[in-house]
C-alpha positions, 0 to 999 in steps of 0.5 A, a space after each residue: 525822693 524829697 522828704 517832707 519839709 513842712 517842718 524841719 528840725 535843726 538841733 541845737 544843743 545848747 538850747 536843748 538844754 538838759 532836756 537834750 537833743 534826742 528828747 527834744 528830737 523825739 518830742 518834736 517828731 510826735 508834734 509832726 516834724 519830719 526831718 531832724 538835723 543834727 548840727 553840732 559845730 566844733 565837736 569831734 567825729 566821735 561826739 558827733 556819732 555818738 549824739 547821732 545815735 541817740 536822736 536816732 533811737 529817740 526817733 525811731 525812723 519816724 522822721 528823716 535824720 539829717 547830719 550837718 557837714 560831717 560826711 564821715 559821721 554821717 556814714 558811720 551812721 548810715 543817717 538819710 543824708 548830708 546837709 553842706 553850707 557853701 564853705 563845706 565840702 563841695 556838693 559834687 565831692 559829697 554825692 560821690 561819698 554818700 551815693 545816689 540814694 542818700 539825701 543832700 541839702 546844701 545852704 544857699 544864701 544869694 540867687 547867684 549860689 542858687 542858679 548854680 544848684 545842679 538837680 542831679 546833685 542836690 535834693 533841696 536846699 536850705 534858703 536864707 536866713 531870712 533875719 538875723 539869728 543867734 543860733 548860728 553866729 557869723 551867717 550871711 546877711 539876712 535877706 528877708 521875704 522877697 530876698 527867698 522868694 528870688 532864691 526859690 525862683 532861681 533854685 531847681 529844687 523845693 527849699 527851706 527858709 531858715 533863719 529866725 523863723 517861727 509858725 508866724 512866718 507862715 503865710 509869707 513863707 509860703 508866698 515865697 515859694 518854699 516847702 517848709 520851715 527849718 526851725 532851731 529855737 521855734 522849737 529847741 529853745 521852747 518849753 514845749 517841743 511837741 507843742 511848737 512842732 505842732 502849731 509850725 506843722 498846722 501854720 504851714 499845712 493851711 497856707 500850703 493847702 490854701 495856695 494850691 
């Protein structure tokens, strides 16, 4: 079952700042995002369990918890799914470590990449980036709007946008086709996680309301 994309945390745990990752997570899931994804590159297994298991009692099952590339910390946490970027472990090789019932998000950064999603495989995908950002340095080309909107077309399964957005992004969002906003410094690199979370949640919920 596709959780609810409408606001989708990506942690980030620099700009956490000494607020941290599970507080920023537990703030940000009171304003009303309901997936958080911990990305945490360059760390060990360990690390990344252990930073798990803090944003997971920081949100208390009230949102679907995401861990980014590590299928073994994702096990050893029994998280709610995997998301794998197009130079991971393959999609294929992921479902038959986690089984059926988990989630799977893949990235997906071209319409050709988004033409080979398999359904059966795949739960939702993460589309982009829409514009260049710092919080992941060496991604693939932005490709704006239009470029989404030709992804979501190709893909046989509800995304994303991520890359550079905010609650501003919205209503093009939105016309592109995508279910949600997967946000890092909309909310991480905010004084107000809850606020942030909120007015993203809000922005999305009208135009997705108005365009039904």
């Amino acid at each position: 079952m596709t959780p609810d994309l409408t606001c989708y945390l990506v942690l980030d745990e620099a700009l956490c700042g000494a607020r941290g990752m599970a507080e920023t997570a537990a703030q940000a899931v009171a304003g009303g995002a309901r997936v958080v994804q911990l990305r945490m590159k360059d760390v060990s297994t360990e690390r990344r369990i252990a930073a798990g298991r803090a944003v997971q009692a920081a949100i208390a099952g009230r949102a679907t918890f995401i861990v980014n590339d590590d299928v073994e910390a994702a096990c050893g946490l029994d998280a709610d799914g995997v998301h794998v970027g197009q130079g991971d472990m393959a999609p294929a090789r992921v479902r038959a470590l986690i089984g059926p019932e988990k989630l799977l998000g893949l990235s997906v950064e071209t319409e050709a990449q988004a033409r080979r999603v398999d359904a059966r495989i795949v739960d939702h995908i993460g589309a982009g980036p829409v514009r260049a950002t710092a919080t992941k340095p060496g991604h693939a080309a932005p490709v704006g709007w239009d470029g989404i909107a030709r992804i979501v077309a190709a893909a046989p399964v509800p995304a994303v946008a991520i890359g550079g957005v905010t609650a501003a992004d919205a209503a093009p969002a939105v016309r592109a086709g995508v279910h949600g906003l997967a946000v890092v410094s909309a909310i991480c690199g905010q004084e107000d996680p809850e606020a942030a979370a909120r007015a993203i949640c809000a922005a999305m919920t009208r135009e997705l309301e108005g365009a039904a």
